[in-house]
ZADO-1210 file (C-alpha; in nm, 4 decimals, padded with zeros to 6 digits):
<atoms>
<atom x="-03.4081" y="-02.5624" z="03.7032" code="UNK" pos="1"/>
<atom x="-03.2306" y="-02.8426" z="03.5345" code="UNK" pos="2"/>
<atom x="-02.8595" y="-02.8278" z="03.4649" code="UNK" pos="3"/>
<atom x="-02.8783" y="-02.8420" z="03.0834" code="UNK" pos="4"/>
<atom x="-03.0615" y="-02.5138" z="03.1196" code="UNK" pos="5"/>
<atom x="-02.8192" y="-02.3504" z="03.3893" code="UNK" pos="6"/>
<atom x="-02.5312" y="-02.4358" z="03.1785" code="UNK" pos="7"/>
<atom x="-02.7486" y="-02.2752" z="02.8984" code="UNK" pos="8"/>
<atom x="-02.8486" y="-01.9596" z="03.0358" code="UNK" pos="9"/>
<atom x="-02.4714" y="-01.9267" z="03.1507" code="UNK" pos="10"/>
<atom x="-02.3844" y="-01.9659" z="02.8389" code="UNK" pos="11"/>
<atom x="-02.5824" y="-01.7538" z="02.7123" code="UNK" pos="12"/>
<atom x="-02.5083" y="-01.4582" z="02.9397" code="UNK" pos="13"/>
<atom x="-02.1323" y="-01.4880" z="02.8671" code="UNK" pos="14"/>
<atom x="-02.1909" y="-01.4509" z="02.5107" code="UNK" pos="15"/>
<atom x="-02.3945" y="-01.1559" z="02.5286" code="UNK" pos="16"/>
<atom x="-02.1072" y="-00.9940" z="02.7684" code="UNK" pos="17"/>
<atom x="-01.8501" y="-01.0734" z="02.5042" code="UNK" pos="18"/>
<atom x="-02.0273" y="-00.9454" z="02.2057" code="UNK" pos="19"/>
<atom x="-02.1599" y="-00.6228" z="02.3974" code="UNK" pos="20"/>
<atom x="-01.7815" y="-00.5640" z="02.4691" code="UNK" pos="21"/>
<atom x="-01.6979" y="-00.6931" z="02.1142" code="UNK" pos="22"/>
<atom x="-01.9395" y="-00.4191" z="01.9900" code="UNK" pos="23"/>
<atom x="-01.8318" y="-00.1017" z="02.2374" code="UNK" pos="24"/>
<atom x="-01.4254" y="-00.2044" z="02.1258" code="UNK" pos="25"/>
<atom x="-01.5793" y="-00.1675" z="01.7804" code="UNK" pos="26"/>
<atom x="-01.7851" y="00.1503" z="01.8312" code="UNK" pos="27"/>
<atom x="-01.4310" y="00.3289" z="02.0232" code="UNK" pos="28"/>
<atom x="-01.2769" y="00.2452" z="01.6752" code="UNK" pos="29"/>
<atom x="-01.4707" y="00.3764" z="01.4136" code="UNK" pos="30"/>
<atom x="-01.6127" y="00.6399" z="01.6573" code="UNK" pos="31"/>
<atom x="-01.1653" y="00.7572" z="01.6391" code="UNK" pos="32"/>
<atom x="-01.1965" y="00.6846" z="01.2991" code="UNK" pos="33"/>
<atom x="-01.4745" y="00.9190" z="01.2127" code="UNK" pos="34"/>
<atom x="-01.3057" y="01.2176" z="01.4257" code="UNK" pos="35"/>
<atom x="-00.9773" y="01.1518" z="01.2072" code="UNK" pos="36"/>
<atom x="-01.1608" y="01.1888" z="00.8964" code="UNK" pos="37"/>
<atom x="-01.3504" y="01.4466" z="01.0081" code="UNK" pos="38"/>
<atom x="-01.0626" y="01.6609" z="01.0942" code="UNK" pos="39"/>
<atom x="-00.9387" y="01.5764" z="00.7886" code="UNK" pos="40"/>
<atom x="-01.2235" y="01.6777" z="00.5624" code="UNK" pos="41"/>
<atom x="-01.2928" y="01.9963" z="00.8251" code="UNK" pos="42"/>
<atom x="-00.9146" y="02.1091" z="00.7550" code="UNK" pos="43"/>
<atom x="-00.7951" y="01.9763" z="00.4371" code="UNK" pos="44"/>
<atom x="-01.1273" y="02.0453" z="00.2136" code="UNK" pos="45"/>
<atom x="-01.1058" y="02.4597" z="00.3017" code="UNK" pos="46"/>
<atom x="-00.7659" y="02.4691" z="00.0564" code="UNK" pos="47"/>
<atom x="-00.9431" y="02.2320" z="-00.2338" code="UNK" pos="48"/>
<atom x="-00.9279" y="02.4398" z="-00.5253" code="UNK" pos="49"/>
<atom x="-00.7927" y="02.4060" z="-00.8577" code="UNK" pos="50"/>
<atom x="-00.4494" y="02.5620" z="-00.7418" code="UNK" pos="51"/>
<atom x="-00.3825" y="02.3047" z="-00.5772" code="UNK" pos="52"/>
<atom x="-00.3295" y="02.1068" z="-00.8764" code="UNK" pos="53"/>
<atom x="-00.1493" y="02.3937" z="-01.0993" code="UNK" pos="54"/>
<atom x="00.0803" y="02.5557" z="-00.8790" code="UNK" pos="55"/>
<atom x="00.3888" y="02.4795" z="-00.7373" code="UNK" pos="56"/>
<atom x="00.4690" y="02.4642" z="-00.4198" code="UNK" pos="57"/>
<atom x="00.5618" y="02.8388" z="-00.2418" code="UNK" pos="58"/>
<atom x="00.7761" y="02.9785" z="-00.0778" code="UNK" pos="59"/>
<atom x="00.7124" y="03.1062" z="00.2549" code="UNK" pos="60"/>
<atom x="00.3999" y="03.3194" z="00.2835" code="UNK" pos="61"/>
<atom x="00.2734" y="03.2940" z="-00.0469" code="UNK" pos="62"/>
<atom x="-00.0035" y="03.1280" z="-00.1657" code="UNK" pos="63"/>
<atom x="-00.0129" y="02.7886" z="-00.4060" code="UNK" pos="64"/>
<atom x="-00.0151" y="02.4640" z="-00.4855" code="UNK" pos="65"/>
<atom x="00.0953" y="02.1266" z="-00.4515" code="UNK" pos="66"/>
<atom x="00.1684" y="02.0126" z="-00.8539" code="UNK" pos="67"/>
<atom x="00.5490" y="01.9278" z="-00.8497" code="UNK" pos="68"/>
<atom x="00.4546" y="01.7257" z="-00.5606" code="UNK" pos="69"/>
<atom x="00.2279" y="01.5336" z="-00.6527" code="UNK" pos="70"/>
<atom x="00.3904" y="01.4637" z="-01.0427" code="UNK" pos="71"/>
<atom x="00.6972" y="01.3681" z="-00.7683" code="UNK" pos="72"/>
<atom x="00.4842" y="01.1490" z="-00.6208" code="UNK" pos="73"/>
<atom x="00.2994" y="00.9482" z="-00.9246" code="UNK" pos="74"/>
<atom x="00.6392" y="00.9101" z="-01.1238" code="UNK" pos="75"/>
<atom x="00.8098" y="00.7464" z="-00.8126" code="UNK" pos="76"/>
<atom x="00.4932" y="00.5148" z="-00.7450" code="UNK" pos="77"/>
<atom x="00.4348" y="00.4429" z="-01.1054" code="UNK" pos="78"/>
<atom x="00.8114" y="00.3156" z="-01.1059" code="UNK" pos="79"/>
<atom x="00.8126" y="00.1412" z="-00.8003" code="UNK" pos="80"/>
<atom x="00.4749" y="-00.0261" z="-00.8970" code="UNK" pos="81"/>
<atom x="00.6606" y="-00.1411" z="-01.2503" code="UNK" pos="82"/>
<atom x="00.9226" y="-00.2510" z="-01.0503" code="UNK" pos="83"/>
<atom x="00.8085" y="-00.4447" z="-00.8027" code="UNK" pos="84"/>
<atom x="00.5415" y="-00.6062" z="-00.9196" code="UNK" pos="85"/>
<atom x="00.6911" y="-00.8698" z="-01.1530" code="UNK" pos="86"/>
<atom x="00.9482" y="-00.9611" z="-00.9347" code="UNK" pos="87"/>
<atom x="00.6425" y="-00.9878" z="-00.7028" code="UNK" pos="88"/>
<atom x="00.4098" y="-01.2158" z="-00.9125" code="UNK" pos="89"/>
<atom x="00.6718" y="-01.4289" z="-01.0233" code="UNK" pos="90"/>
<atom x="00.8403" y="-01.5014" z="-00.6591" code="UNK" pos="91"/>
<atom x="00.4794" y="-01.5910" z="-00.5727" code="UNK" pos="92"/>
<atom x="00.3873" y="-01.7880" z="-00.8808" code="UNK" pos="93"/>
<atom x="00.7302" y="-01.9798" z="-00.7680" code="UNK" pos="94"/>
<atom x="00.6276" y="-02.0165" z="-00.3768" code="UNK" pos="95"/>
<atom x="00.2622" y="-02.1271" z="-00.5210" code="UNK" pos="96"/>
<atom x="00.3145" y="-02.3251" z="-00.8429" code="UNK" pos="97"/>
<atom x="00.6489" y="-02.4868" z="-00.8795" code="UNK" pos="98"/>
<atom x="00.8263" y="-02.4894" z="-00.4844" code="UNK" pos="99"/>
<atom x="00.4820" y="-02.5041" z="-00.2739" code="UNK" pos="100"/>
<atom x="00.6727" y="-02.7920" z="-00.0390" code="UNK" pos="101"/>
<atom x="01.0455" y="-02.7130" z="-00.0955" code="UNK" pos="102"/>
<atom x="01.2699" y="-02.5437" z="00.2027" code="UNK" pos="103"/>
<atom x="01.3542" y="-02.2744" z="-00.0072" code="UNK" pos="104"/>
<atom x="00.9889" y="-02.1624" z="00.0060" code="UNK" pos="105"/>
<atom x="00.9744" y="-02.1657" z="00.4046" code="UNK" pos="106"/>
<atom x="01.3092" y="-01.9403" z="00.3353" code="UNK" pos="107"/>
<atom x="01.1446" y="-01.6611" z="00.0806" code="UNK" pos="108"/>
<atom x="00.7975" y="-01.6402" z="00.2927" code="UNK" pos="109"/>
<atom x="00.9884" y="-01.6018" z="00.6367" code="UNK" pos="110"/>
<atom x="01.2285" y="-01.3306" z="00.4313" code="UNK" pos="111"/>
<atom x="00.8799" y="-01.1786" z="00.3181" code="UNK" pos="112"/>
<atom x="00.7184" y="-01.1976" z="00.6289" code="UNK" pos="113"/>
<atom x="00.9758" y="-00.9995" z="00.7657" code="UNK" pos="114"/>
<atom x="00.9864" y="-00.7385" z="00.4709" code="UNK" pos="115"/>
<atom x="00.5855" y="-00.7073" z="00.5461" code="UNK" pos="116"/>
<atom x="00.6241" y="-00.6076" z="00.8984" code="UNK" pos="117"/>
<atom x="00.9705" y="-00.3888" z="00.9145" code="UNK" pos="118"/>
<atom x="00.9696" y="-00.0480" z="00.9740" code="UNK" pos="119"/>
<atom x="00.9474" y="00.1494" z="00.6451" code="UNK" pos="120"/>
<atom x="01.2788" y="00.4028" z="00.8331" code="UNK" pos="121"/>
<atom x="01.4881" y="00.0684" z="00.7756" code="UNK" pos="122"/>
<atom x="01.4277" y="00.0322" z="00.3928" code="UNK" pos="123"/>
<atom x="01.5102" y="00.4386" z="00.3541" code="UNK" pos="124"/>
<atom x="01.8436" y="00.3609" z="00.5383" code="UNK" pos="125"/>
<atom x="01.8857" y="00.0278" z="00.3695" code="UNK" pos="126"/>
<atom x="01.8232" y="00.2428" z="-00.0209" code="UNK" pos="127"/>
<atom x="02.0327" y="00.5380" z="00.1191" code="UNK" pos="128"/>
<atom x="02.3518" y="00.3045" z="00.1808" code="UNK" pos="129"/>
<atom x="02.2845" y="00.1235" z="-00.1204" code="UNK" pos="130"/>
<atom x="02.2352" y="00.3927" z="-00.3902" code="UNK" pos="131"/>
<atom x="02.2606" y="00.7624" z="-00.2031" code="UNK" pos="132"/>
<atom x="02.6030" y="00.7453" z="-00.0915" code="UNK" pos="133"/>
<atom x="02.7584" y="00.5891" z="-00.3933" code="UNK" pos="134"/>
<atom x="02.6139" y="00.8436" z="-00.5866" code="UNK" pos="135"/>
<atom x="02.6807" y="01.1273" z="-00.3972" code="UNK" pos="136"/>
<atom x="02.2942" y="01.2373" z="-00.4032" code="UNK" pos="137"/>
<atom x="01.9289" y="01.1998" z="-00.3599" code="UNK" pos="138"/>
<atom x="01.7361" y="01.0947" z="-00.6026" code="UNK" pos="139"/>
<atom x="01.3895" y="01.0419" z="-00.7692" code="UNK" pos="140"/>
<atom x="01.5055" y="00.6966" z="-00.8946" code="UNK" pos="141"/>
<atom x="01.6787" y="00.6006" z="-00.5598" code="UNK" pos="142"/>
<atom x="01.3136" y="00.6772" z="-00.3744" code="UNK" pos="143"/>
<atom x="01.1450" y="00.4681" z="-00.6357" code="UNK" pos="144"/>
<atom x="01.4010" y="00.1689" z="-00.5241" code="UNK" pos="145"/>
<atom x="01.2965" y="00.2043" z="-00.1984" code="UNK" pos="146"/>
<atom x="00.8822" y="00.2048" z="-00.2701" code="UNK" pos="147"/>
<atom x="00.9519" y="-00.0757" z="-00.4730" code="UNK" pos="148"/>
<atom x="01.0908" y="-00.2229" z="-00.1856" code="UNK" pos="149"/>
<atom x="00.8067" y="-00.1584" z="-00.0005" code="UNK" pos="150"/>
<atom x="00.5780" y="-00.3000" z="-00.2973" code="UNK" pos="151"/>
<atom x="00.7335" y="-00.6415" z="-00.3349" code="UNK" pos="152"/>
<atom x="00.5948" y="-00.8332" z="00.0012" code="UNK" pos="153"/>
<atom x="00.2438" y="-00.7416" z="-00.0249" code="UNK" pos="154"/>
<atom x="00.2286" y="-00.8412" z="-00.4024" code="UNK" pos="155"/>
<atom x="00.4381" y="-01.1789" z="-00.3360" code="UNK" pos="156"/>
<atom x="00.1872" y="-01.2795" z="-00.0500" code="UNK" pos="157"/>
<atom x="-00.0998" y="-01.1961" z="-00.2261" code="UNK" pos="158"/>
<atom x="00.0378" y="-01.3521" z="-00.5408" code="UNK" pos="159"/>
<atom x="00.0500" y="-01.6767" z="-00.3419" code="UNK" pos="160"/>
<atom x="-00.2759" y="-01.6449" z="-00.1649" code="UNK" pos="161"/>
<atom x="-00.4894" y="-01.6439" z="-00.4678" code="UNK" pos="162"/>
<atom x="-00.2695" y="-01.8965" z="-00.6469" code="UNK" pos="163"/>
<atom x="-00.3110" y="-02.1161" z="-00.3999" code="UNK" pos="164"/>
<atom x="-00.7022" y="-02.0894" z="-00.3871" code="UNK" pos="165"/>
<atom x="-00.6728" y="-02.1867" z="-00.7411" code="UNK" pos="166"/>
<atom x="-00.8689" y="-02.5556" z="-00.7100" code="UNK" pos="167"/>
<atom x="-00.6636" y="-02.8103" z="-00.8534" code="UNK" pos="168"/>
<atom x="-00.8687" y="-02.9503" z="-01.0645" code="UNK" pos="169"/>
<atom x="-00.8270" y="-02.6723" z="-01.3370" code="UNK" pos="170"/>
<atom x="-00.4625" y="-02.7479" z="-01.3314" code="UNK" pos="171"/>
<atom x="-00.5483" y="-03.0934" z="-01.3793" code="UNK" pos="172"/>
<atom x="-00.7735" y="-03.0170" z="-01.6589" code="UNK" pos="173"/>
<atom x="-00.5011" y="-02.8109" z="-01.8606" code="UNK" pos="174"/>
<atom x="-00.2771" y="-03.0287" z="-01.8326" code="UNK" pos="175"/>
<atom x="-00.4565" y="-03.3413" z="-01.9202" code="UNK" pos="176"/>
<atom x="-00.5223" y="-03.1489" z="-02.2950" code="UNK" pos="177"/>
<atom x="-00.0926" y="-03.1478" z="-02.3275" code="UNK" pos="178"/>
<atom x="-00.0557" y="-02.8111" z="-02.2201" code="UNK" pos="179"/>
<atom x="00.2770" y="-02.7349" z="-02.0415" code="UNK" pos="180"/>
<atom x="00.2859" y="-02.6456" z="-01.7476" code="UNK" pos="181"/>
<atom x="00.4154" y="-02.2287" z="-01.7756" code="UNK" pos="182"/>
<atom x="00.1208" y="-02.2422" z="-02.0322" code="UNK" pos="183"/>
<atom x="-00.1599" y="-02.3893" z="-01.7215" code="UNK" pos="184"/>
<atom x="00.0116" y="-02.0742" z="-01.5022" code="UNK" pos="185"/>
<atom x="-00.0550" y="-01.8305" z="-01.7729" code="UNK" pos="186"/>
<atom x="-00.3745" y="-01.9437" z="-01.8972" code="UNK" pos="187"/>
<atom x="-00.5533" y="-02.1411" z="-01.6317" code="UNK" pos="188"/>
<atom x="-00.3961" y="-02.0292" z="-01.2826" code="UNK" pos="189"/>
<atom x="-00.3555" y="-01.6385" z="-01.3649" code="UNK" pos="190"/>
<atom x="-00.6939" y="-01.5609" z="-01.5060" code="UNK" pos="191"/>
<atom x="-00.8536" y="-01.7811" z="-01.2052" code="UNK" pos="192"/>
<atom x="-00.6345" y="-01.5388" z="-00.9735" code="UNK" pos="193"/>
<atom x="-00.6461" y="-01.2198" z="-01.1462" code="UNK" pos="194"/>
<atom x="-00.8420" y="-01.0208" z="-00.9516" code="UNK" pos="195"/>
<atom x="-00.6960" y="-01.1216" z="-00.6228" code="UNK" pos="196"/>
<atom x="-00.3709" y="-01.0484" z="-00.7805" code="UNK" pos="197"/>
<atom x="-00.4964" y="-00.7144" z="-00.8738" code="UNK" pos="198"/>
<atom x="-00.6332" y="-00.6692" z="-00.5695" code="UNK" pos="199"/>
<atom x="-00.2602" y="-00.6737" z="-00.4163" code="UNK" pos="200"/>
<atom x="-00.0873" y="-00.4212" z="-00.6199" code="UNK" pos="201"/>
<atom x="-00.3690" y="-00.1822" z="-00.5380" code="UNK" pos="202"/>
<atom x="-00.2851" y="-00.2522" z="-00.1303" code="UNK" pos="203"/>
<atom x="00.0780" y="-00.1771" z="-00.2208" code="UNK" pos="204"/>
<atom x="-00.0038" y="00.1321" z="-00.3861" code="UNK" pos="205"/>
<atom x="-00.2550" y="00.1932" z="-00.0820" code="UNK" pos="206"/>
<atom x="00.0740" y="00.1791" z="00.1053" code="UNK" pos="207"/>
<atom x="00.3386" y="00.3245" z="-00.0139" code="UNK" pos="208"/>
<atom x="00.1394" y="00.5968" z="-00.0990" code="UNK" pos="209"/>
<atom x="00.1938" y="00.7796" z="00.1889" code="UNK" pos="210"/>
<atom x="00.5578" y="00.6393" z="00.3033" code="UNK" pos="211"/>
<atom x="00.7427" y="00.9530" z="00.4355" code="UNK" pos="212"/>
<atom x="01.0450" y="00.7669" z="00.6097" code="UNK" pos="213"/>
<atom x="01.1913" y="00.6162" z="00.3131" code="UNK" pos="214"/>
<atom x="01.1423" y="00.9438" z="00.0409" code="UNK" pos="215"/>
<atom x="01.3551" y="01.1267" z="00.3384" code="UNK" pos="216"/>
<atom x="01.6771" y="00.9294" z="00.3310" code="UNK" pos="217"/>
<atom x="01.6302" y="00.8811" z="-00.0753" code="UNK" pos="218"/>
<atom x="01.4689" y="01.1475" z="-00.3342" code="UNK" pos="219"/>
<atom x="01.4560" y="01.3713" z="-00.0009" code="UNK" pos="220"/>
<atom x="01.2209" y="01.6973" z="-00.1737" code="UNK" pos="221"/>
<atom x="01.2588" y="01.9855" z="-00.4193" code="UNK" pos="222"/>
<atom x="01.1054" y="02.2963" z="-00.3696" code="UNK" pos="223"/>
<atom x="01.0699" y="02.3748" z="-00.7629" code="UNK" pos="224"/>
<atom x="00.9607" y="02.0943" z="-01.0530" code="UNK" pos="225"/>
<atom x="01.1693" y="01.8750" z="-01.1685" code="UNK" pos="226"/>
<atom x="01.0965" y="01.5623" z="-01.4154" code="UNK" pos="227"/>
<atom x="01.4886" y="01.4811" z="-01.3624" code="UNK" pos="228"/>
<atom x="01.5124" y="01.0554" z="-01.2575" code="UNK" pos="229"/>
<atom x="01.8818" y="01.1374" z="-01.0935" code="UNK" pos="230"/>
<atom x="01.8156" y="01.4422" z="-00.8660" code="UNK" pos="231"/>
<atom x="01.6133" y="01.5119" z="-00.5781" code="UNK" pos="232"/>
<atom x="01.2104" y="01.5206" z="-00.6482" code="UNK" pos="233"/>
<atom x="00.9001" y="01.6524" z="-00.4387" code="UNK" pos="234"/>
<atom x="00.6429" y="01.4140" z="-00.3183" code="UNK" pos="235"/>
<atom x="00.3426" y="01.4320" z="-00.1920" code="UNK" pos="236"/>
<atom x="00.4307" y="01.2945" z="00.1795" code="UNK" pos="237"/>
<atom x="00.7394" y="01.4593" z="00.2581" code="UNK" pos="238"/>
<atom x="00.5878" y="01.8144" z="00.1489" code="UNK" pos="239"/>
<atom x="00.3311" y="01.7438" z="00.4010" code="UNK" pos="240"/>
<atom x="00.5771" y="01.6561" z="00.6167" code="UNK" pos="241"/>
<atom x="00.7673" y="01.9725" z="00.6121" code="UNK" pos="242"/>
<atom x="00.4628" y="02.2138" z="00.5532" code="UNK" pos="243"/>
<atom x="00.2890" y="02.0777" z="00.8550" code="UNK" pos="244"/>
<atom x="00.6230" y="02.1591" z="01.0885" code="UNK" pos="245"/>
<atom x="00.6416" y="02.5014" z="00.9221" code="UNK" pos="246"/>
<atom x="00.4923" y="02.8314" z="01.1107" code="UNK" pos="247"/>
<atom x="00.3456" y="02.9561" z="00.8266" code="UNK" pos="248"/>
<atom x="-00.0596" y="02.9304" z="00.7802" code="UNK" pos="249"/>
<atom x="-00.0052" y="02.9139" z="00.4182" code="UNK" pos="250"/>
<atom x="00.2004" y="02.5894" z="00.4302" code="UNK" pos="251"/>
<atom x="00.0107" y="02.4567" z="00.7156" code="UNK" pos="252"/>
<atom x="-00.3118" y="02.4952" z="00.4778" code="UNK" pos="253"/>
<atom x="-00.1404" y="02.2851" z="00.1963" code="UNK" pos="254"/>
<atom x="00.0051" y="02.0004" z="00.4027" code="UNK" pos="255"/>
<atom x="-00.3961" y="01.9474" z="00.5469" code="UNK" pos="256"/>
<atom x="-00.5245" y="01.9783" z="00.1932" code="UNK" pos="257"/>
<atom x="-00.2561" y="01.7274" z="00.0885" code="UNK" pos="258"/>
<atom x="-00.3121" y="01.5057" z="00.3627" code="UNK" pos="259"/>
<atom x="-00.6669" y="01.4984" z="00.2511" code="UNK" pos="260"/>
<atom x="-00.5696" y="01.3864" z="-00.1297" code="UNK" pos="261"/>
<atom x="-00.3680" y="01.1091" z="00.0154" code="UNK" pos="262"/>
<atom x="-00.6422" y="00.9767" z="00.2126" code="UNK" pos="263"/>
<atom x="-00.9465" y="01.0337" z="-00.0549" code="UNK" pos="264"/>
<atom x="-00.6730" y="00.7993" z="-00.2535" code="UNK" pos="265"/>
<atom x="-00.6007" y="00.5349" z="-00.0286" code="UNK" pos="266"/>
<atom x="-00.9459" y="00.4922" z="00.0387" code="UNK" pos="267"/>
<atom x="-01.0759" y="00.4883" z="-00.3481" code="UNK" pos="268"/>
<atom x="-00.7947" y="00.1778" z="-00.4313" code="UNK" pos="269"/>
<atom x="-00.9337" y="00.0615" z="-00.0752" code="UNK" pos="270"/>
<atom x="-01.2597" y="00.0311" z="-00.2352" code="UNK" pos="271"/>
<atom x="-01.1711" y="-00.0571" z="-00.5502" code="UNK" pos="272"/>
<atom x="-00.9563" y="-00.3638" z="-00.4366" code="UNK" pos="273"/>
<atom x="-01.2425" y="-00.4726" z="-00.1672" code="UNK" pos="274"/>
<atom x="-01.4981" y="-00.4945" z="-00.4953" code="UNK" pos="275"/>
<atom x="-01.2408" y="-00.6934" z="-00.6845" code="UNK" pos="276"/>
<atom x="-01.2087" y="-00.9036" z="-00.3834" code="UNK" pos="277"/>
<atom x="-01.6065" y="-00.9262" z="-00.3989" code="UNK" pos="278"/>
<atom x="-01.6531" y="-01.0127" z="-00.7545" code="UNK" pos="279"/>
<atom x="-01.3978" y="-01.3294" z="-00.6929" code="UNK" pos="280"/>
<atom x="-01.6017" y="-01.4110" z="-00.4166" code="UNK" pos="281"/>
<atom x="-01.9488" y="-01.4073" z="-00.5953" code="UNK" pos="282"/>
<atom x="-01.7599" y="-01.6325" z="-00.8862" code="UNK" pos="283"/>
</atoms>
């Protein structure tokens, strides 16, 4: 046997090792995955019913729903989402368009980096000192603050990722007609990026969707509905967060079934955003 095919069949063996352990570490995850969901579906689909949706929540022993919770839940995400997301796209349009090389741009991604990757807990406490203790109270527009919060990093970094895939040359080309250059971002660079931009504010949604931590320390819950901005609301995760510590079967049976909505969510923007991600792709 030569040594060209030694070093071969070495080769060779090590790389089937790898991927055969590559494919086990693989199988262990979704094989987790599948039990979670499971579980989830198993629990959480036996209280689907239309209750859920038209009820509020009960009080101990009764039966009902989950309504003012969820309405809690979309008003403080719709909020947050109009909230942070200009300030996102236009501190990435700035990091991508006008400061791609300046120091101040190192400064804002480190400071977003950071933002991506700290504890959701910290932003709660952060929105609690800021707005909860001034006030006095929790509130629904105090929790929004703090989702917002949340929202802003993944938007910004996404922002700049898809601006910055943006080839040149269309830049170029806009600007060689005598177009300025805010009208080349809006016209040229945005539509180019819009679906990757897109694609982020659906994975902030995706996440803040089911932040507990922060909604604690900020809009904390309410046990009856309540469309009131500057007093404490329901959502969707603390109910479930309560309801699942609670000895009562009744409860217990709405924070699965609520857990369940929350996941059938994150996973439809999941989808949604990896198609928009596709369609870019094919283009």
């Amino acid at each position: 046997m030569s040594t060209y095919e030694s070093l071969h069949r070495r080769r060779k063996s090590r790389n089937s090792v790898m991927m055969t352990l590559c494919v086990i570490a693989a199988g262990i995850g979704l094989a987790w995955l599948a039990l979670i969901l499971g579980a989830l579906l198993y629990k959480g689909s036996a209280g689907l019913s239309l209750d859920v949706f038209t009820q509020m929540t009960p009080p101990p022993g009764d039966a009902g729903g989950l309504l003012n919770a969820i309405y809690g839940s979309v008003v403080m995400t719709v909020i947050a989402v109009i909230v942070g997301t200009p300030i996102g796209v236009l501190a990435g349009t700035y990091m991508a368009e006008y400061g791609r090389f300046s120091k101040l741009t190192t400064v804002v991604r480190f400071i977003n980096d950071i933002l991506l990757s700290a504890p959701s807990i910290i932003i709660g406490l952060f929105v609690y000192e800021l707005m909860v203790r001034p006030m006095g109270h929790f509130s629904a527009l105090a929790g929004a603050v703090a989702l917002a919060i949340l929202v802003i990093p993944v938007v910004v970094r996404t922002t700049e990722d898809m601006l910055n895939l943006v080839p040149n040359a269309l830049r170029e080309a806009g600007t060689a007609i005598g177009a300025p250059r805010w009208v080349v971002i809006k016209s040229v660079a945005y539509r180019a990026a819009l679906s990757g931009i897109v694609t982020g504010i659906l994975l902030s949604i995706a996440r803040i969707s089911g932040e507990t931590a922060p909604l604690l320390f900020t809009a904390l819950n309410n046990q009856f509905w309540s469309s009131n901005l500057n007093a404490p609301m329901a959502s969707l995760p603390v109910t479930i967060f309560q309801f699942a510590l609670s000895p009562y079967e009744e409860w217990q049976q709405l924070a699965w079934t609520g857990a369940l909505i929350i996941t059938l969510t994150v996973l439809a923007l999941s989808i949604v955003a990896r198609s928009l991600t596709g369609r870019r792709e094919d283009k």
